[in-house]
VEXDO-436701 format. One record per residue (C-alpha): residue in three letters; x, y, z. Coordinates in nm, 4 decimals. Example, Ala and Ser with C-alpha at 12.3 -4.5 7.8 and 13.67 -1.06 7.14 Angstrom:
REC resn        u        v        w
REC  ALA   1.2300  -0.4500   0.7800
REC  SER   1.3670  -0.1060   0.7140
# end
This chain:
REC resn        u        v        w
REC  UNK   3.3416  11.1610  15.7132
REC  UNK   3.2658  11.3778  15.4021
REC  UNK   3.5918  11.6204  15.4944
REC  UNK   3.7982  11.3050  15.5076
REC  UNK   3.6693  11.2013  15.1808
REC  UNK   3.7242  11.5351  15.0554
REC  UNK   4.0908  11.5531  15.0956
REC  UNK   4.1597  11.2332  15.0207
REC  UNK   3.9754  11.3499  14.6828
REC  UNK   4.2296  11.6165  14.6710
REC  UNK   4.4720  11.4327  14.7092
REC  UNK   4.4205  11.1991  14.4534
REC  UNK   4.3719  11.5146  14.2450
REC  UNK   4.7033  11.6635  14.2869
REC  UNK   4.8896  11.3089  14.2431
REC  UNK   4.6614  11.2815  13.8980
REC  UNK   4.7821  11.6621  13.8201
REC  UNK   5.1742  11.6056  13.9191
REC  UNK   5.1605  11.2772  13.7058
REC  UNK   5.0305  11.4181  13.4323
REC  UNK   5.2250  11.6770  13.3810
REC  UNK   5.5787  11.5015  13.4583
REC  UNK   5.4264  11.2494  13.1775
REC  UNK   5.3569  11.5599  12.9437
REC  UNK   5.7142  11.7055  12.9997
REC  UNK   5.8852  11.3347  12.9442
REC  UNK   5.6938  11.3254  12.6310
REC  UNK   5.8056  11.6394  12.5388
REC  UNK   6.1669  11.5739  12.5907
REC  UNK   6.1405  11.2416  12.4042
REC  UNK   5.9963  11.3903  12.0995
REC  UNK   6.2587  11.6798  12.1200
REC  UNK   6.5042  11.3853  12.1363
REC  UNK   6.3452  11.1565  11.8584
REC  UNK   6.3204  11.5166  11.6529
REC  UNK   6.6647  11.5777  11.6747
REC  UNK   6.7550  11.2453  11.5779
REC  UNK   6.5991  11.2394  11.2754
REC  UNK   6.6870  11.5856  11.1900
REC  UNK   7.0965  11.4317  11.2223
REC  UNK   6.9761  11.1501  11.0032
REC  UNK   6.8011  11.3704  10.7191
REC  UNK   7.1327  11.6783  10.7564
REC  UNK   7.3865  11.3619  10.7094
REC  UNK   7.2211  11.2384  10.4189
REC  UNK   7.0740  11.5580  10.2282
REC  UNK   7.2747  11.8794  10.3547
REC  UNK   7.6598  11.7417  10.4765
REC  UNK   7.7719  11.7469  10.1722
REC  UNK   7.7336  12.1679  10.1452
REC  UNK   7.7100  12.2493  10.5127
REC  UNK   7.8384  12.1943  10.8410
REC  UNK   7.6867  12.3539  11.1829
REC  UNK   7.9756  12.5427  11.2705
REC  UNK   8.2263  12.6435  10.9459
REC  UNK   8.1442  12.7042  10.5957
REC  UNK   8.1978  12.4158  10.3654
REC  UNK   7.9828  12.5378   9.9749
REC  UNK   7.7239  12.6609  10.1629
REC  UNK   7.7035  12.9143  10.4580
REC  UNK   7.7637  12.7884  10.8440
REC  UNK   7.4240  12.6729  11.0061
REC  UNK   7.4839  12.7319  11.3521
REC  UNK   7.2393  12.9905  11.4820
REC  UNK   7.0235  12.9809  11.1586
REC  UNK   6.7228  12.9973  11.3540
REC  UNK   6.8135  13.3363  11.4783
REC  UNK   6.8520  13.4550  11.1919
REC  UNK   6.5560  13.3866  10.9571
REC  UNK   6.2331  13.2941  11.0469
REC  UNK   6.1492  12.9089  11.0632
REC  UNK   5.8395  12.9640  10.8071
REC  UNK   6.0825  13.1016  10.5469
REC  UNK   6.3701  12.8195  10.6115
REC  UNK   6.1023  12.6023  10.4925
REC  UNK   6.0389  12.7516  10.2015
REC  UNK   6.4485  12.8103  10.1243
REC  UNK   6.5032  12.4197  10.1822
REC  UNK   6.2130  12.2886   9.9825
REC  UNK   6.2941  12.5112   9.6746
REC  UNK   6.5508  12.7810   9.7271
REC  UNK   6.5348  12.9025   9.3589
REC  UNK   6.0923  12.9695   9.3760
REC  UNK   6.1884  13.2082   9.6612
REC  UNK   6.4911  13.3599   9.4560
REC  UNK   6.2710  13.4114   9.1111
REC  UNK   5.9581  13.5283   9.3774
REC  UNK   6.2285  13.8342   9.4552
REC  UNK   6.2869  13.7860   9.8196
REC  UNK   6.4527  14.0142   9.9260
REC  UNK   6.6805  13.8001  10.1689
REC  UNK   6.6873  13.4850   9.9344
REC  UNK   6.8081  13.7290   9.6086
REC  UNK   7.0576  13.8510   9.8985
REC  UNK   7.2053  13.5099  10.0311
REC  UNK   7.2061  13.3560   9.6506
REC  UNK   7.4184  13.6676   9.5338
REC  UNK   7.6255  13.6065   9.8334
REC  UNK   7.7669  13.2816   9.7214
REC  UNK   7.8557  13.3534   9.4018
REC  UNK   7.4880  13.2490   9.2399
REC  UNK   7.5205  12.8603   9.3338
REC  UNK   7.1787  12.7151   9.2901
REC  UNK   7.1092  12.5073   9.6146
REC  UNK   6.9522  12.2119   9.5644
REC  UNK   6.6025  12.1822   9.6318
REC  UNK   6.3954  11.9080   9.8519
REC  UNK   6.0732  11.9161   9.7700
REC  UNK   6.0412  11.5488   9.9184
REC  UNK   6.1266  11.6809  10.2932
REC  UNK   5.7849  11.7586  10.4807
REC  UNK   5.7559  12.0801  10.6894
REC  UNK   5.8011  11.8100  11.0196
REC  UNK   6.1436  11.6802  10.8570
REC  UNK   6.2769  12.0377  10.8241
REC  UNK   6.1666  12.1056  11.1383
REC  UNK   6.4098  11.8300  11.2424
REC  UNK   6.6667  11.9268  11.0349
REC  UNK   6.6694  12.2580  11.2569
REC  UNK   6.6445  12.1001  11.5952
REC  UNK   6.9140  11.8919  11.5422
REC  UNK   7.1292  12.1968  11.4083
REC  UNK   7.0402  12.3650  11.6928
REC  UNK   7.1366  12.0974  11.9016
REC  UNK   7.4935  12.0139  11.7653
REC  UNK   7.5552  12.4377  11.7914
REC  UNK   7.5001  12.4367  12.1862
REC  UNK   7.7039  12.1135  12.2277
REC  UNK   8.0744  12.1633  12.2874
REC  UNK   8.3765  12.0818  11.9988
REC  UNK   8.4499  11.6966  12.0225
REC  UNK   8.7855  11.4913  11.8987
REC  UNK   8.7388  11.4801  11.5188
REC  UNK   8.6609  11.1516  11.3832
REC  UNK   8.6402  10.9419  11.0705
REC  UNK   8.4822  10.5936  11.0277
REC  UNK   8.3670  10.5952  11.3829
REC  UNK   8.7435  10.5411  11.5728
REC  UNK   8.9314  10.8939  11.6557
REC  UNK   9.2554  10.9270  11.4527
REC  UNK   9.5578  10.9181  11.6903
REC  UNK   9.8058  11.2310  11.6690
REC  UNK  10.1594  10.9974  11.6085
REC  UNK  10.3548  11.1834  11.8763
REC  UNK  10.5289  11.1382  12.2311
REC  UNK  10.2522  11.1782  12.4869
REC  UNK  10.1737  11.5289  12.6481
REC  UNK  10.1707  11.3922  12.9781
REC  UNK  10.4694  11.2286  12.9416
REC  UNK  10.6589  11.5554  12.8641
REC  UNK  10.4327  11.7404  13.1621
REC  UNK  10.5669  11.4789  13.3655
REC  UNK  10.8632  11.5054  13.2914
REC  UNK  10.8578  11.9029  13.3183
REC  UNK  10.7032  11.8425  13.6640
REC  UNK  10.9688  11.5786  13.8062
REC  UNK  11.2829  11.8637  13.6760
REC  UNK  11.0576  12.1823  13.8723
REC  UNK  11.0134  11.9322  14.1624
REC  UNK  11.4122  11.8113  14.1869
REC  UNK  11.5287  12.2268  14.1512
REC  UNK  11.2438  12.3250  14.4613
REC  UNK  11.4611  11.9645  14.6350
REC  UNK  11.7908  12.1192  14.6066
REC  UNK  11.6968  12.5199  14.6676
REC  UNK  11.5301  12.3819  14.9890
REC  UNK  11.8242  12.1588  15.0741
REC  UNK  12.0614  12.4051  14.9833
REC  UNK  11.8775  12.6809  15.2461
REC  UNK  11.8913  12.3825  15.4930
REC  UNK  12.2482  12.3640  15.4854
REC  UNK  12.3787  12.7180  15.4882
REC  UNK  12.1010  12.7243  15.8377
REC  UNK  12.2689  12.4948  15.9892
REC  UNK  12.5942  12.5740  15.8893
REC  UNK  12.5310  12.9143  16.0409
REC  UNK  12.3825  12.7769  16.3674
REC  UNK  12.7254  12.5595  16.3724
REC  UNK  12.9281  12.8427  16.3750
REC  UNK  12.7068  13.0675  16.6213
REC  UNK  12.7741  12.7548  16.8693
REC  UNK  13.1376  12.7844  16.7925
REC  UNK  13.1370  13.1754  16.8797
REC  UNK  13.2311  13.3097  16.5256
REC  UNK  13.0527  13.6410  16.4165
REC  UNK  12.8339  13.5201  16.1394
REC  UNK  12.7597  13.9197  16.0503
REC  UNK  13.1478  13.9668  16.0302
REC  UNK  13.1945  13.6633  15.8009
REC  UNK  12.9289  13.7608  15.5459
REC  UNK  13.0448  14.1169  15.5426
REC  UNK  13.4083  13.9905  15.4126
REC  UNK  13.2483  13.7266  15.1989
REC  UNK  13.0846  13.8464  14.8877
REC  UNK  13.2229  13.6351  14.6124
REC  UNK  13.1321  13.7412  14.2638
REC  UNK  12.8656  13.5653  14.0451
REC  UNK  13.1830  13.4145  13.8301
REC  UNK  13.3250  13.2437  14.1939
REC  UNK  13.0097  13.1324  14.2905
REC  UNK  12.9588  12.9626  13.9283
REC  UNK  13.2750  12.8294  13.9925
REC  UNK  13.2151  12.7195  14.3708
REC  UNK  12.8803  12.5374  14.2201
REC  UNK  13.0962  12.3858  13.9742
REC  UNK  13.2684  12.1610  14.2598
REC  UNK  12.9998  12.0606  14.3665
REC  UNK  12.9687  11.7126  14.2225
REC  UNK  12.5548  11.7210  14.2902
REC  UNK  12.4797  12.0146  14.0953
REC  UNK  12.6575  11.9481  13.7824
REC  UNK  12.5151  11.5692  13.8041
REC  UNK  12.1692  11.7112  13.8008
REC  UNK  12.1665  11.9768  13.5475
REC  UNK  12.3887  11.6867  13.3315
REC  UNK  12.0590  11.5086  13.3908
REC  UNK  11.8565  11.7576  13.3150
REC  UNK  12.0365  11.8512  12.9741
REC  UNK  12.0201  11.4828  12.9192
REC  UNK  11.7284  11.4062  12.9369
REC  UNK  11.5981  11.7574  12.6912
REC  UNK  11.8355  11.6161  12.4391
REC  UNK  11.7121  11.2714  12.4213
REC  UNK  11.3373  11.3788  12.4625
REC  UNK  11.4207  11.5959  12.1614
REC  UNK  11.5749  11.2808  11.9921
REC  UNK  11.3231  11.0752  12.0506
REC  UNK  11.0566  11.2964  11.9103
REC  UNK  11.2376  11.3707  11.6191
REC  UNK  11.3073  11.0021  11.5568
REC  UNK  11.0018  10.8706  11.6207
REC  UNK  10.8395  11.1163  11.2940
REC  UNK  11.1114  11.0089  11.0764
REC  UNK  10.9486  10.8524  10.7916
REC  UNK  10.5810  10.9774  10.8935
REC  UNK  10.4108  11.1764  10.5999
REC  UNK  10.0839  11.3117  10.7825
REC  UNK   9.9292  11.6514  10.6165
REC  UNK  10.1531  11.5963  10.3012
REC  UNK   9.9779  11.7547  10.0273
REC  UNK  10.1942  11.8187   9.7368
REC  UNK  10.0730  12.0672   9.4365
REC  UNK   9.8814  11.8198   9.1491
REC  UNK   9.9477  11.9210   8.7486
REC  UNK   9.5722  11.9447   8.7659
REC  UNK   9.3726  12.0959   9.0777
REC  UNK   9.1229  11.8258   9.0568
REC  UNK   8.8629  11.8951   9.3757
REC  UNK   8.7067  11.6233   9.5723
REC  UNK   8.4899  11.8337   9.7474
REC  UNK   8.3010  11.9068   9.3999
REC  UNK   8.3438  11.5514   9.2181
REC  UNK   8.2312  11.3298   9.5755
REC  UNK   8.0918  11.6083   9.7713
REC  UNK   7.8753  11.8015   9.5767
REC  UNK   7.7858  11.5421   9.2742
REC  UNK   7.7913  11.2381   9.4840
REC  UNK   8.0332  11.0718   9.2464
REC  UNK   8.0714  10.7388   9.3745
REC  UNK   8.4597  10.6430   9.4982
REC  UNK   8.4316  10.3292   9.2841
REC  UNK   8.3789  10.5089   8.9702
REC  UNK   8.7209  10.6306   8.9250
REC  UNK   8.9106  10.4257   9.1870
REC  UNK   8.7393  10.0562   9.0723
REC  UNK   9.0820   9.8993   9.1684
REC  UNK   9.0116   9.9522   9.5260
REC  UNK   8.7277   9.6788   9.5594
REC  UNK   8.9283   9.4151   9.3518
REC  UNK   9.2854   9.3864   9.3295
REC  UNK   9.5833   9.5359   9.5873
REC  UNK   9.5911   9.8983   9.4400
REC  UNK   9.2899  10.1587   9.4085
REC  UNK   9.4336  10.2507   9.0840
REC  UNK   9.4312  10.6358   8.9361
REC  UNK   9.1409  10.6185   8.6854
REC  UNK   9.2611  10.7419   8.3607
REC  UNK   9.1850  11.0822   8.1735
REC  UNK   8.9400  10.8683   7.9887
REC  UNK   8.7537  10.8295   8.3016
REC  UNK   8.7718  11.1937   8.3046
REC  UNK   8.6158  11.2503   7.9321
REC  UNK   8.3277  11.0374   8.0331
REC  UNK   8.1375  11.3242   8.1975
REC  UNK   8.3886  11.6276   8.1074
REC  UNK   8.3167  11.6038   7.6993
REC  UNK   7.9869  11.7462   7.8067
REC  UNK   8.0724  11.9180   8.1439
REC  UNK   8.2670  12.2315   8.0921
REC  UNK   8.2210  12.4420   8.3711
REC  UNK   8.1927  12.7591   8.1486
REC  UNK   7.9542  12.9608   8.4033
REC  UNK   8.2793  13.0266   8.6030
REC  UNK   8.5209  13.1617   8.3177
REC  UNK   8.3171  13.4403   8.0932
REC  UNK   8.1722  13.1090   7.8775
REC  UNK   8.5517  12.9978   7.8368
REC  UNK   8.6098  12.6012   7.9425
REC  UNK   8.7529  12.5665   8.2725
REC  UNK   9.1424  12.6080   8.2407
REC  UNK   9.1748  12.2673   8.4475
REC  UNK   8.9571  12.0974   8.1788
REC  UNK   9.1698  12.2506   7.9131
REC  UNK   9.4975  12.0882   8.1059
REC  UNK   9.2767  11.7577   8.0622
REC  UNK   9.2092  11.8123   7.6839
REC  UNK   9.5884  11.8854   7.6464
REC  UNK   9.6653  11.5449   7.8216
REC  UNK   9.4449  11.3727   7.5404
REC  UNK   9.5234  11.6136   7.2529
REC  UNK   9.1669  11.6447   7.2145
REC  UNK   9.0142  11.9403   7.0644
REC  UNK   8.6433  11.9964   7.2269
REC  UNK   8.5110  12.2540   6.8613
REC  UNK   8.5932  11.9435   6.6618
REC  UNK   8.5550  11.6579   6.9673
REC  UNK   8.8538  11.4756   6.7665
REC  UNK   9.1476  11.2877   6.9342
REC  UNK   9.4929  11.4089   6.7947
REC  UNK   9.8067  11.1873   6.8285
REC  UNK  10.0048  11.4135   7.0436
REC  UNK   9.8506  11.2362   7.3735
REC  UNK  10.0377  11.2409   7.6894
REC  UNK  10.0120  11.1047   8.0265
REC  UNK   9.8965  11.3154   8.3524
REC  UNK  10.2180  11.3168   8.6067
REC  UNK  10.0316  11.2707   8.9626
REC  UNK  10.2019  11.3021   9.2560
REC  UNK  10.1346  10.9747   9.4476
REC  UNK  10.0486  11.1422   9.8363
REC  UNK   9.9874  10.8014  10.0363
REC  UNK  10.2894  10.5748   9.9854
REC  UNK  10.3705  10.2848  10.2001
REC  UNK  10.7178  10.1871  10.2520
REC  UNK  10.8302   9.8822  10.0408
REC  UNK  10.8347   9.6461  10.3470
REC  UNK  10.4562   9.6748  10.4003
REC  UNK  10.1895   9.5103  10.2042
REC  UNK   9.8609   9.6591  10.2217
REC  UNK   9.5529   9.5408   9.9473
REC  UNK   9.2920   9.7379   9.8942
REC  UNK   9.0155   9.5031   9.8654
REC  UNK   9.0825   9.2677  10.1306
REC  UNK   8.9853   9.5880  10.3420
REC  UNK   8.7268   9.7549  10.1389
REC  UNK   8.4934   9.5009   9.9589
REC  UNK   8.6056   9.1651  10.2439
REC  UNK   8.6042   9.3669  10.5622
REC  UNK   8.3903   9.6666  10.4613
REC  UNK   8.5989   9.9662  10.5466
REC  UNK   8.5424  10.3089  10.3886
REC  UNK   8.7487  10.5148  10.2830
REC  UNK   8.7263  10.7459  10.5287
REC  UNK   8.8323  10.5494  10.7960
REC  UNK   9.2271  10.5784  10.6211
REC  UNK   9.1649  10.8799  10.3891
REC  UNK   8.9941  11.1047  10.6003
REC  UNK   8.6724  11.3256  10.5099
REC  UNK   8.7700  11.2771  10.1181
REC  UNK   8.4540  11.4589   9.9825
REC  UNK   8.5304  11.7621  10.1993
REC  UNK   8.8799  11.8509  10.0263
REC  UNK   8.9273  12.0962   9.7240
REC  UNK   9.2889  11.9249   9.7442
REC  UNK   9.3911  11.5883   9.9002
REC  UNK   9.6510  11.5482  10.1701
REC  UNK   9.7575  11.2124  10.3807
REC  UNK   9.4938  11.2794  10.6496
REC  UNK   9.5917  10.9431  10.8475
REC  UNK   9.9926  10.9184  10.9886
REC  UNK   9.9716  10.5223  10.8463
REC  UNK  10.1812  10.3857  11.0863
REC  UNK  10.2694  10.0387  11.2062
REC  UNK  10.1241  10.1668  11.5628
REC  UNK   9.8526  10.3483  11.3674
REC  UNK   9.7635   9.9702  11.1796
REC  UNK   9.7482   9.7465  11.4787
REC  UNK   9.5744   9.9739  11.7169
REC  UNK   9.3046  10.0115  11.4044
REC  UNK   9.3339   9.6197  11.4071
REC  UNK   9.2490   9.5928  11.7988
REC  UNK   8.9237   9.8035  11.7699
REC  UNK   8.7537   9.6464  11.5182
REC  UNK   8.4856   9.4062  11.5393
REC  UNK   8.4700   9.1341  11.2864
REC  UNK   8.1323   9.1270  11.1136
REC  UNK   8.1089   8.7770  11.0046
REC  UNK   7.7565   8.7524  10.8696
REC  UNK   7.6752   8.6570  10.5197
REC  UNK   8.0489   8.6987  10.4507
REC  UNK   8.2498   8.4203  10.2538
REC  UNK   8.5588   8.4836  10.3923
REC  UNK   8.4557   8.4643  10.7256
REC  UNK   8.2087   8.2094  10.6788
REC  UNK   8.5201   7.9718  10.6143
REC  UNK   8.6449   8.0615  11.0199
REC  UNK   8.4097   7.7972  11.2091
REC  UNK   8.6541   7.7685  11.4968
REC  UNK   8.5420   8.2114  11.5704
REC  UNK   8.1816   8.1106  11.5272
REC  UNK   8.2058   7.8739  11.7948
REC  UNK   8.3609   8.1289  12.0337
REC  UNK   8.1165   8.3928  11.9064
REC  UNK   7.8116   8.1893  11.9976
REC  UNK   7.9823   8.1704  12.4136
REC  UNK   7.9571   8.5305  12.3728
REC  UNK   8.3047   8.5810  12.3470
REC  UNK   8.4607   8.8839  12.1708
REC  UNK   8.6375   8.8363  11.8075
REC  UNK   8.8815   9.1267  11.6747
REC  UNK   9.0963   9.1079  11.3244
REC  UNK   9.3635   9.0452  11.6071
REC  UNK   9.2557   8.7311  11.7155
REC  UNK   9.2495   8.6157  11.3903
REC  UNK   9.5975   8.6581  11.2591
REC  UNK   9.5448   9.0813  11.2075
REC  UNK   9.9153   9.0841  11.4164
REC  UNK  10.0976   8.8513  11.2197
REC  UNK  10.3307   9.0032  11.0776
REC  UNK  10.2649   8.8317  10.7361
REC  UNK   9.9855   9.0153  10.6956
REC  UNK  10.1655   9.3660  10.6326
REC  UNK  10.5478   9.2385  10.5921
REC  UNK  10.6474   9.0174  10.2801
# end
């Protein structure tokens, strides 16, 4: 009796053992997982705009940081990159010299656990493999014939010439065999037969068969070629002319958070985003300069803005010789298309990403989106309508009805197709 309660004691033991330690390791994971979450939470909002895991934006490329400096002294960098710099590290004195002396900016408000985070996620996104680039949560479509229709095409032409080699070997086989059956000497034949490469292109020529198939085949090359070329007529994507003034997103949005509405206020209330005047410009750049980067002389793309106003920064006078800037407009909609900016940006809620592309990334802007008709309606099928504490919507009681049964409502179903809504 006392053995059998003995191993059922050990039993129970194990069971306890091997439950607590599957417990232990689901824990673990889960915190890894809630870690790295966090950490892709805190990198979006506090490090994106200088760094990316895997290519060097203003600051260096992340992936494998933990490799290469110790997690103690990442802490330290992060929280106040300058103490370490002043301290005379010798790596931090290296890596600040490295990139031209630009002063990161320090967090003193992340905890040791959120840099932590920070790192786990970073080393998470470096082991995960490249995904579709995206913007605004739907993946931009390339505005092109499809690769598997030209593969399948290229696959039905290799096919038909294996057809008619194998047909072709058929028929001289049987051919032959006719002849053996008839007595002639098949070895005497092909020794008097050996037509040259011009009669045999001119023998293939009769035959009706082969020149209908490689007609085909020419055919079909040509109008694929067509096709392509017609179908990008008109289609601007990547066009990014040369500005008067090389005026850099990346620093203005990127690196000092400059809000899109500051300079492009038209965008949230009338059809055009508007291009904010040099004014706009003298707001911050009667003060900001950017003599660190020219020997204590003003930024020669300032001066072109001074030049513009006819305004003399010793004195800080306005002269009367004022000019306009001469932009190059980059996104520009064909005249039989109506788009307005605020209908989709303050009504709707759509960044500017989702048409623009990563905006705050580029040192110069190009038409990141193809802005197509096929490019506006498939947009139009994948969104969701958000119609919570929004006027607009709150007017469309006959989609509230369907959205309390559950059922789905897209800009589609409510008109986003019409083609009033893009066409005058």
């Amino acid at each position: 009796m006392r053995n059998n309660n003995s191993s059922v004691f050990k039993r129970l033991t194990n069971v306890s053992l091997f439950l607590s330690l599957l417990i232990a390791l689901v824990t673990t994971n889960n915190a890894k997982a809630q870690s790295a979450a966090e950490g892709e939470s805190l990198f979006k909002q506090k490090c994106s705009a200088c760094h990316a895991v895997d290519r060097v934006v203003i600051g260096p490329a992340l992936k494998g940081v933990e490799a290469r400096r110790k997690e103690e002294w990442l802490i330290k960098w992060i929280k106040n990159s300058q103490s370490l710099v002043k301290a005379g590290d010798a790596d931090a004195v290296k890596l600040f010299k490295e990139y031209n002396s630009t002063v990161m900016t320090a967090f003193p408000e992340l905890s040791d656990d959120n840099i932590k985070s920070i790192l786990a996620y970073v080393k998470e996104a470096a082991n995960k493999p490249a995904a579709a680039s995206t913007q605004g949560g739907a993946v931009q479509p390339k505005e092109e014939i499809s690769n598997f229709m030209v593969v399948g095409l290229l696959v039905v032409v290799i096919i038909s010439l294996l057809v008619i080699v194998v047909l072709n070997k058929v028929i001289t086989t049987l051919e032959r065999l006719i002849l053996q059956k008839q007595g002639i000497d098949i070895a005497e034949i092909d020794a008097n037969q050996s037509p040259s490469f011009k009669e045999k292109f001119k023998i293939k020529l009769k035959n009706k068969k082969f020149v209908f198939f490689w007609t085909l085949v020419m055919v079909a090359i040509i109008g694929g070629w067509a096709l392509n070329y017609a179908w990008n007529i008109g289609v601007h994507q990547g066009y990014q002319p040369e500005q008067p003034i090389k005026f850099s997103h990346q620093i203005h949005a990127g690196v000092n958070k400059i809000d899109c509405r500051y300079c492009h206020s038209g965008a949230y209330k009338s059809k055009n985003a508007s291009i904010p005047s040099a004014n706009v410009c003298m707001n911050c750049h009667k003060y900001v300069q950017a003599t660190e980067k020219y020997n204590g002389e003003i930024s020669p793309e300032i001066m072109k803005i001074y030049k513009a106003l006819d305004y003399d920064p010793q004195t800080k006078k306005y002269g009367d010789n004022q000019k306009p800037i001469q932009w190059i407009r980059i996104h520009n909609l064909p005249d039989l298309a109506y788009f307005n900016h605020s209908q989709h940006v303050k009504v709707a809620g759509v960044k500017c990403q989702k048409c623009h592309g990563p905006i705050e990334t580029m040192k110069e802007v190009y038409q990141y989106a193809p802005l197509t008709m096929k490019w506006c309606i498939n947009c139009h099928k994948q969104t969701d309508v958000n119609l919570k504490g929004n006027a607009y919507y709150d007017k469309l009681l006959v989609y509230h009805e369907k959205l309390k049964r559950g059922e789905k409502v897209t800009v589609a179903t409510i008109g986003g197709l019409e083609c009033g809504k893009c066409h005058y």
